[in-house]
C-alpha positions, 0 to 999 in steps of 0.5 A: 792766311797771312801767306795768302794776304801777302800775295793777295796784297801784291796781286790787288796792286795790278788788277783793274780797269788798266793792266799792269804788268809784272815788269812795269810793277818792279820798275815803278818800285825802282824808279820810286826808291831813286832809279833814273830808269824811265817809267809811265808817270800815268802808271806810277800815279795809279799804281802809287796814289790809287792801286796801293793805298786801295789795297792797303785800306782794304786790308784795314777795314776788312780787319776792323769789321772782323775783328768787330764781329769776333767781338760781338758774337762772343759778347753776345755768345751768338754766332749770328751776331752783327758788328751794327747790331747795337746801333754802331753803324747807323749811327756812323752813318748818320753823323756821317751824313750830317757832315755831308749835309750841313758840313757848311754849318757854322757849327762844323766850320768851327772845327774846320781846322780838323781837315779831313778827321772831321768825317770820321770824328763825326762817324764816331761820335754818331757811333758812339751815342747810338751804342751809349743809347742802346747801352742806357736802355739795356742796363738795368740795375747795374747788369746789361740784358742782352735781350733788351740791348738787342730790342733797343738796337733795332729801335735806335737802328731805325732812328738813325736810318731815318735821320740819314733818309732824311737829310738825303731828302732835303740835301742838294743833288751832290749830297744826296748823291754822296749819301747814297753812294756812301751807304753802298759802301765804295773803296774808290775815294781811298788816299794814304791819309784814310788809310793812316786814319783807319789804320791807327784805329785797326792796330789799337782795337786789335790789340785791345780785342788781344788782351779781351781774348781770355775774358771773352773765352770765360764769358761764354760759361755766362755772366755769373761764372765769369765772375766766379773766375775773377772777370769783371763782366760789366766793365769787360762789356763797356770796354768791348762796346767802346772799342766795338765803336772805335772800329766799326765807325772809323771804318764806315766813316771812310768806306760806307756801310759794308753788310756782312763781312763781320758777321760771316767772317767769324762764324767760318772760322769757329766752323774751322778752328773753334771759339777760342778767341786767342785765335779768333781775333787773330784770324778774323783780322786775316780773314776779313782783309782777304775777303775784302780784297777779294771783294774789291778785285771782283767790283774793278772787274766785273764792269769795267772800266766801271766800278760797282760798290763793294757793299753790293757785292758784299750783300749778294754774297754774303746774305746766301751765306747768312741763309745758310748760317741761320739753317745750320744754326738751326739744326744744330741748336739741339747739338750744343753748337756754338755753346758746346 
């Protein structure tokens, strides 16, 4: 899979609406390191500002919303588990929207000075309180119900929808128009500083989903044979939670709301390698960069010189396959599936 990213990355760098070739590629890299060589300065503005930084957050947010996903369903320990089903990223979403919104606020112009990290500080703290929500409402002496937490995910899920419905209906015509775009998820207004931003986030949830991996695998057995084997269950549930967060509101801060990337992304990979999440963290992060490059070749194609929103794609594709899940998931309860 890393092989595949690798060049998967190189061919992302050309494909769109204009064509870059092989040659071109090479000699915009070398005039970029210092050569005197003569290039297209258009062509090295696309390939170097748009093309590559595009790419390049793809990579991340495919990774975040994977890894996420890993994280839930092994929380959970169910493999149709999705990285926003505790409230994550409506309420990403919704803090989001308030910036879009009433970003001239006085209480937002306060924070100006943060520049472009208000969005996805905003995103986290919606994020965040949703997923404090869900958590106050499951938690009941000292033990979180996962039944309960999943019930209060919904309930929470719905508020935050709301909330972002309704500042799309009393927002001025770019606002709105932002907002919806938003929600369907786009990769368009990709620059080096969101990936710099989305990939700090990435690489530190990565390897703090790293280091959960074992606790996660004794998990499975359920709460009380974790604990026989020396996890501290509780606290292993607050730190996936909080870093559950990190990655899904970051992500959707910069990108908008992208359905089913890190729901199916683990899933296909217990059907190849199995629940050890040593090697599902790890895979899920390659895996869910690869299909989110995919994806967005096939949104720069399909209608070009237009662009589709990626999370379009994401639902066509990836809600037949959450069918497929459910009716495998099905059919294999009696087998011991993801349990066994």
């Amino acid at each position: 899979m890393a092989i595949v990213l690798t060049l998967l990355v190189i061919l992302s760098a050309r494909t769109g609406a204009v064509h870059l070739s092989w040659p071109e590629i090479f000699d915009l890299i070398r005039h970029r390191a210092g050569s005197d060589i003569q290039v297209n300065s258009i062509h090295e503005g696309l390939f170097f500002q748009i093309r590559l930084p595009r790419t390049f957050l793809c990579v991340f947010v495919g990774a975040s919303l994977s890894v996420s996903g890993a994280m839930m369903q092994s929380l959970f320990r169910n493999p149709i588990v999705e990285p926003g089903l505790i409230g994550t990223s409506a309420g990403s979403a919704f803090g989001a929207a308030m910036l879009i919104v009433l970003g001239q606020n006085s209480l937002f112009q306060s924070f100006s000075f943060l520049g472009n990290l208000l969005m996805p500080i905003c995103a986290f703290i919606g994020g965040l309180t949703a997923t404090l929500l869900v958590y106050y409402f499951s938690a009941s002496l000292n033990r979180v119900n996962i039944s309960i937490m999943i019930l209060a995910g919904i309930a929470i899920n719905a508020i935050a929808a709301g909330g972002t419905g309704f500042l799309a209906y009393i927002a001025r015509d770019p606002q709105a128009r932002s907002i919806t775009f938003w929600n369907l998820g786009s990769i368009s207004g990709a620059s080096w500083q969101s990936v710099l931003i989305v990939g700090i986030s990435t690489i530190v949830g990565f390897v703090l989903a790293l280091k959960f991996a074992k606790p996660l695998n004794a998990l499975q057995l359920g709460d009380a044979e974790a604990g026989y084997l020396g996890v501290n269950t509780e606290r292993l549930k607050i730190f996936v939670i909080l870093v559950n967060t990190l990655l899904v509101s970051v992500a959707t801060s910069m990108v908008g709301i992208i359905a089913f990337v890190g729901l199916i992304v683990p899933h296909l990979l217990r059907l190849l390698k199995g629940s050890d999440n040593r090697y599902l963290m790890i895979g899920s992060a390659l895996l869910g960069a690869i299909v989110m490059i995919v994806t967005d070749m096939i949104c720069r194609v399909v209608i070009a010189p237009a662009e589709m929103p990626i999370g379009i794609v994401t639902a066509f594709i990836g809600a037949p396959v959450f069918l497929w899940l459910l009716y495998r998931f099905k059919n294999n309860q009696q087998k011991g599936g993801f349990y066994a």
